[in-house]
NUTI-410062 format. One line per 3 residues: number of its first residue (from 1); their letters; for each residue z negated, y, x of C-alpha. Coordinates in nm, 3 decimals. Layout:
# NUTI-410062
NUM = A = Z,Y,X; ...
***
This chain:
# NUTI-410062
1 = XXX = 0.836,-1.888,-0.619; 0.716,-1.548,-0.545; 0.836,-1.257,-0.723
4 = XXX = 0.822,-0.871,-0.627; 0.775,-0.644,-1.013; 0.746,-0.278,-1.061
7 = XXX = 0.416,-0.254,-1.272; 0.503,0.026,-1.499; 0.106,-0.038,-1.649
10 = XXX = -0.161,-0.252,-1.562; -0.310,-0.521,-1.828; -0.667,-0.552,-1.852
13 = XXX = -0.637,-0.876,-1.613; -0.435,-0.692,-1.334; -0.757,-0.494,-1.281
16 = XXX = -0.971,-0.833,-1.187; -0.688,-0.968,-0.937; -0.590,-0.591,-0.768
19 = XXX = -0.940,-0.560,-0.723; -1.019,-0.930,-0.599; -0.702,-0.833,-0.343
22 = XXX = -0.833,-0.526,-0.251; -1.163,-0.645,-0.160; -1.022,-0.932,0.018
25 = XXX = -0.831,-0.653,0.281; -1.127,-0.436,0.281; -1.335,-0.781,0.367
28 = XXX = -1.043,-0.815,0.640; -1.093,-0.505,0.816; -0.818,-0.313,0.641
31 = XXX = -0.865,0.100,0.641; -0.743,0.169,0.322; -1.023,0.394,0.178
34 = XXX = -1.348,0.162,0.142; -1.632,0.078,0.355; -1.755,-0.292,0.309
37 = XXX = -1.857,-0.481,0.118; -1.635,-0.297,-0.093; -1.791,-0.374,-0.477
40 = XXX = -1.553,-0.524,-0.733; -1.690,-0.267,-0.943; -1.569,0.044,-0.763
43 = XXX = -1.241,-0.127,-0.688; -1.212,-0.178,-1.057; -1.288,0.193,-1.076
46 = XXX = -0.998,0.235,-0.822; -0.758,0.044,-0.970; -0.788,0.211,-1.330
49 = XXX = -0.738,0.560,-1.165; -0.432,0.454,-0.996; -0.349,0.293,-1.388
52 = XXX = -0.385,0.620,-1.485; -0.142,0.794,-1.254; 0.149,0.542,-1.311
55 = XXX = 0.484,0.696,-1.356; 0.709,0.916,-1.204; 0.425,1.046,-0.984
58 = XXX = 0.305,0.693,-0.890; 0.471,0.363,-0.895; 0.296,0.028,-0.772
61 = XXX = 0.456,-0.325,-0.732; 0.288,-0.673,-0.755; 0.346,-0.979,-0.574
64 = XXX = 0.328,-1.263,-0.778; 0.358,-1.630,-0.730; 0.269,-1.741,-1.124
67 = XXX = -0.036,-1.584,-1.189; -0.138,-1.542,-0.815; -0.137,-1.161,-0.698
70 = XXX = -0.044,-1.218,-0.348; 0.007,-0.807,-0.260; 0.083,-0.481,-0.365
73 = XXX = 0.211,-0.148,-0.285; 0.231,0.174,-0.399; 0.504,0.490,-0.390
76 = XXX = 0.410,0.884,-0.451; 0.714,1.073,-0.486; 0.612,1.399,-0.346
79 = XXX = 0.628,1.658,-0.687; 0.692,2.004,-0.509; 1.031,2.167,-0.539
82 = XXX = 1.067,2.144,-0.116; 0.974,1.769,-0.124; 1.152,1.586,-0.392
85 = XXX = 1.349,1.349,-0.129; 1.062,1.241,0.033; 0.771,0.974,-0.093
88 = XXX = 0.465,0.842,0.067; 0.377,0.458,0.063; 0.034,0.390,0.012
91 = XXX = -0.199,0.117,-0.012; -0.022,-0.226,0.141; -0.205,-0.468,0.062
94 = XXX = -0.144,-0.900,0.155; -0.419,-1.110,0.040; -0.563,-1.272,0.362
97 = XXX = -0.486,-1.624,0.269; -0.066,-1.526,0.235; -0.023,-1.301,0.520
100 = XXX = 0.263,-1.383,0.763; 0.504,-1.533,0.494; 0.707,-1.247,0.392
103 = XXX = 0.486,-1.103,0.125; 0.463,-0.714,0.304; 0.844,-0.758,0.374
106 = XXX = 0.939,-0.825,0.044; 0.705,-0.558,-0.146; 0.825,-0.282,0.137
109 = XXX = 1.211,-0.401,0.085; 1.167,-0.336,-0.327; 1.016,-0.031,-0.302
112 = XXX = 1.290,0.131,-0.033; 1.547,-0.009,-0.236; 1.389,0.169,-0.538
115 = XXX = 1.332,0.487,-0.353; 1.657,0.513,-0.244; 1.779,0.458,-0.620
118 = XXX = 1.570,0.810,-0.684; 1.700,0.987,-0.437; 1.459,0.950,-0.206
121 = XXX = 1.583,0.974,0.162; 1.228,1.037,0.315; 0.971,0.752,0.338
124 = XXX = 0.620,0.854,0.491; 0.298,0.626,0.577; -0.010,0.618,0.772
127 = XXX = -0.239,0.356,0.904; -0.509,0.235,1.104; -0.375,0.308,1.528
130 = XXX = -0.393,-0.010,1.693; -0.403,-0.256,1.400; -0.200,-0.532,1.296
133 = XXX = -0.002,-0.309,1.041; 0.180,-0.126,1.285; 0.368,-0.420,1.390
136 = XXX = 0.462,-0.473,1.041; 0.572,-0.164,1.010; 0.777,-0.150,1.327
139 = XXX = 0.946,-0.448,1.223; 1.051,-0.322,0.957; 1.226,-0.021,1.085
142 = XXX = 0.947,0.229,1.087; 0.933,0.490,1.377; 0.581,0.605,1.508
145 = XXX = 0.556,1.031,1.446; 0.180,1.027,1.618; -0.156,0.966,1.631
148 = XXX = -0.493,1.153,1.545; -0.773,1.095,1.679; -1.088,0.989,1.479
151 = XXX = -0.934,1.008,1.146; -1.102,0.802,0.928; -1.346,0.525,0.919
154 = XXX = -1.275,0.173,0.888; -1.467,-0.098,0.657; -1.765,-0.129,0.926
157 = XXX = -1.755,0.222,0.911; -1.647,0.293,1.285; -1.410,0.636,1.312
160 = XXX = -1.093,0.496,1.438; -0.738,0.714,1.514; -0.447,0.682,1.235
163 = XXX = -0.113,0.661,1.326; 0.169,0.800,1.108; 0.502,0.657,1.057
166 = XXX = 0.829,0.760,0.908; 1.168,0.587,0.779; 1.462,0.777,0.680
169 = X = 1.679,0.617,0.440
***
């Protein structure tokens, strides 16, 4: 049975699985940040910065089915005075192998129900224009702000346009 947790630290063994998942998305054509073959080494590297930055200014959730890591997701409440209802969501990520059986659903259902707990009203995200996420994310209530053109590059290394999304809670 899967179950969604709010990973308040990681343990030495959540670095080996985040990173295995993160390389698996990366491997998958995901634009989260990496060019591959992403290393396990530099996602390791990754995933102890993000360790680093957990708390109020960073919170991550696993997706767990026993000792499986099936996804993850993370939540930056903005810090500045102006922004304190609004948060970005960063870093979705369904292993390959479990996509298409709730797991995104799930993780994006704890985390608004969390923000919304803070006072959060604001939810912000961006992603690769054109790519399978966007249909997860329109399914899920998100509304479509834009596009920009040759934003970033994706694993092959190919500039690509990212769109950006909101939800209002």
């Amino acid at each position: 049975m899967m179950r969604i947790r709010l990973a308040p630290a990681l343990a030495a063994g959540d670095y080996s699985r985040l990173s295995a998942l993160l390389a698996d998305s990366v491997a998958g054509g995901a634009s989260v940040g990496f060019l591959a073959p992403l290393p396990l080494a530099e996602a390791a590297a990754y995933w102890a910065q993000v360790d680093a930055l957990l708390g109020p200014g960073l919170q991550l959730w696993l997706a767990e089915e026993g000792e499986e890591l099936l996804g993850c997701v993370q939540l930056a409440p903005c810090q500045r005075g102006n922004g304190r209802h609004r948060a970005e969501v960063q870093k979705l990520l369904v292993h390959s192998a479990r996509r298409g059986r709730g797991v995104a659903r799930q993780l994006m259902a704890a985390l608004e129900d969390h923000a919304h707990k803070q006072g959060i009203r604001l939810l912000v995200l961006d992603t690769e224009a054109g790519s399978g996420a966007e249909e997860v994310y329109r399914k899920l209530g998100w509304r479509k702000s834009g596009e920009i053109p040759d934003y970033a590059a994706s694993p092959d290394g190919r500039l690509h346009p990212t769109a950006y999304y909101f939800k209002q809670l």
